[in-house]
C-alpha positions as CSV (number, residue, x, y, z in Angstrom):
1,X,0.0,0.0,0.0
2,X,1.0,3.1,-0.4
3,X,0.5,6.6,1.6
4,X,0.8,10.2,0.8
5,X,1.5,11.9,4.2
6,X,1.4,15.7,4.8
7,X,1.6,17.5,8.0
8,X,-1.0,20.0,7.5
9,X,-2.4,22.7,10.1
10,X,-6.2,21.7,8.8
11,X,-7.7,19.0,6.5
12,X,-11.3,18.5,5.0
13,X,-13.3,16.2,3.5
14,X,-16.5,17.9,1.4
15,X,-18.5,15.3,-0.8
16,X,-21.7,16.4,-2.6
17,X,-21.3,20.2,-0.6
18,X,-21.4,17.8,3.0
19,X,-18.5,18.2,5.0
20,X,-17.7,14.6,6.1
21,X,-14.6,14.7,7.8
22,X,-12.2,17.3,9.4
23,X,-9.2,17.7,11.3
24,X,-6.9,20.7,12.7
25,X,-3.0,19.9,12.9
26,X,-1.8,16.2,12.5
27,X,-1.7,14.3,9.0
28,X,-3.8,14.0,5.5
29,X,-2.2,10.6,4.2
30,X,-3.9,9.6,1.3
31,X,-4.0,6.7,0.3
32,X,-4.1,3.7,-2.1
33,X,-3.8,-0.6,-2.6
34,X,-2.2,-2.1,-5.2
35,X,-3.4,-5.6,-6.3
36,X,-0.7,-7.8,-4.4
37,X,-1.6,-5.5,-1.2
38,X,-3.0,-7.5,1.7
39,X,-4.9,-6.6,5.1
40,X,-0.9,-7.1,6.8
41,X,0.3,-4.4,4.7
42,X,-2.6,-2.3,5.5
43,X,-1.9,-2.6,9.4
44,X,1.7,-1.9,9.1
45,X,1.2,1.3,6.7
46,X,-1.1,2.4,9.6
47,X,1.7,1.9,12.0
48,X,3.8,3.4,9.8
49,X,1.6,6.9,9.2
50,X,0.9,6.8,13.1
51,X,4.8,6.9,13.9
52,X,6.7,8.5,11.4
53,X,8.1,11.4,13.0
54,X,7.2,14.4,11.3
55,X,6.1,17.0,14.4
56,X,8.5,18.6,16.4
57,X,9.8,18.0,19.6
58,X,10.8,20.5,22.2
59,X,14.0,21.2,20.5
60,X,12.4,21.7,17.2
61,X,13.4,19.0,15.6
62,X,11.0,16.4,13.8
63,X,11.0,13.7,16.4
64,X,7.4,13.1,17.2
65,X,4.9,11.0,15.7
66,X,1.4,11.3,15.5
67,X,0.3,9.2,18.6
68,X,3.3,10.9,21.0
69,X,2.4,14.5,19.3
70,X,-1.2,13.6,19.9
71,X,-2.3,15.1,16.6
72,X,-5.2,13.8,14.6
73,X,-5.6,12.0,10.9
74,X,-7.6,12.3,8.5
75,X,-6.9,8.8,5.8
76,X,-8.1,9.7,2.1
77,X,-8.5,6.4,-0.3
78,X,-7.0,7.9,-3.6
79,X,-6.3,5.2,-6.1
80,X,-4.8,7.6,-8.4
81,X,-1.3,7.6,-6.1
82,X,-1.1,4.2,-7.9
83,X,-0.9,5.0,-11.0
84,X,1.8,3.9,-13.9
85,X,2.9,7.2,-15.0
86,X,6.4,5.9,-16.4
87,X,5.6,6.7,-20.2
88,X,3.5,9.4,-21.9
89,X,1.2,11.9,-21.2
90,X,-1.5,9.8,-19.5
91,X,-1.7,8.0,-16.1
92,X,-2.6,3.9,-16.8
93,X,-4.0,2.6,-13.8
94,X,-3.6,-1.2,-14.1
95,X,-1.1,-0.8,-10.8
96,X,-3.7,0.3,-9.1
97,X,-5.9,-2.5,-7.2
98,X,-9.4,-2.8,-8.0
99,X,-12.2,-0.9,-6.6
100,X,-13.8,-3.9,-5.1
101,X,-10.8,-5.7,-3.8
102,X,-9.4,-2.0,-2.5
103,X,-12.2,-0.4,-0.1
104,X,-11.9,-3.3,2.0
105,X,-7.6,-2.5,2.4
106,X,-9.0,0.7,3.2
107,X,-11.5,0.4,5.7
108,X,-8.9,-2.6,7.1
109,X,-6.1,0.6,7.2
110,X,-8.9,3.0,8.6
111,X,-9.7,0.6,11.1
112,X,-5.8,0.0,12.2
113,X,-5.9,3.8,12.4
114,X,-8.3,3.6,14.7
115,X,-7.6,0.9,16.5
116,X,-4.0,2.0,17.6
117,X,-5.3,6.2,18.1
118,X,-8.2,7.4,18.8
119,X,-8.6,11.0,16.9
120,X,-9.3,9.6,13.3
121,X,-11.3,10.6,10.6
122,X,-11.7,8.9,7.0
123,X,-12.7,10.4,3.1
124,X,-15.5,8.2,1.6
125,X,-14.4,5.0,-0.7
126,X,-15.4,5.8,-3.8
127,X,-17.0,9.5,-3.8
128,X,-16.1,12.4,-5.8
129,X,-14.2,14.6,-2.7
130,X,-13.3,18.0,-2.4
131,X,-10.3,17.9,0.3
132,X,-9.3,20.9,1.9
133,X,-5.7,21.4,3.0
134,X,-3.1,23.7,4.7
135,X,0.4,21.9,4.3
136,X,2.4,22.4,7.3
137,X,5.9,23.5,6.2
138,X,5.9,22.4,3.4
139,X,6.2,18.8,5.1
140,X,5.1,15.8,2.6
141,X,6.6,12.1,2.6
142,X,5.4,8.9,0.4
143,X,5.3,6.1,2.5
144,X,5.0,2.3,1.3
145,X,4.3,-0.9,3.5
């Protein structure tokens, strides 16, 4: 699986003009499955978003995760980040895994969010959404599991 993290000051999910989702400082990752993904690699790219340090300590320096930093996250299915884009002018999306095989990595990675910290809030599988950011520093990392 693969995660797009960014340590934003506020984050949004809108969907049909209905905010469904919101957070102040912590972490957009969005998110998406590839088709040899499995419910294992879901759990340990939660861990992984949860704990990479990208908040900083008392010295300034980026040494705090999520769960220590107690910031919130807001996880953003995006099959799009799979995308082959290695030739020509148009994304193929045959890396990507398929819709029906892929919302249930998701909701297993939501749910491993959730389980392990309890400020977490989720886009909608399959819904044309509007998000909403403020990127905090710029600070942006691609994480795989």
């Amino acid at each position: 699986m693969i995660a797009l993290i960014q340590r934003v000051t506020q984050a949004s999910v809108t969907v049909a003009g209905e905010r469904i989702a919101a957070i102040d400082a912590g972490v957009l990752a969005l998110v998406a499955a590839e088709p040899d993904d499995t419910e294992a690699r879901a759990e340990r790219l939660a861990e992984r978003v949860l704990a990479y340090r990208i908040f900083a300590d008392d010295a300034g320096r980026m040494n705090l995760g999520a769960i220590t930093a107690d910031k919130a996250v807001l996880a953003v299915p995006q099959f799009t980040l799979a995308a082959d884009t290695r030739r020509g002018n148009r994304p193929g999306f045959s890396t990507a895994c398929r819709p029906e095989r892929a919302e249930p990595l998701f909701v297993h990675f939501a749910d491993a969010l959730a389980a392990r910290h309890p400020r977490i809030a989720t886009g909608r599988f399959g819904a044309d959404m509007q998000v909403s950011l403020v990127n905090d520093g710029p600070v942006t990392f691609w994480l795989t599991a």
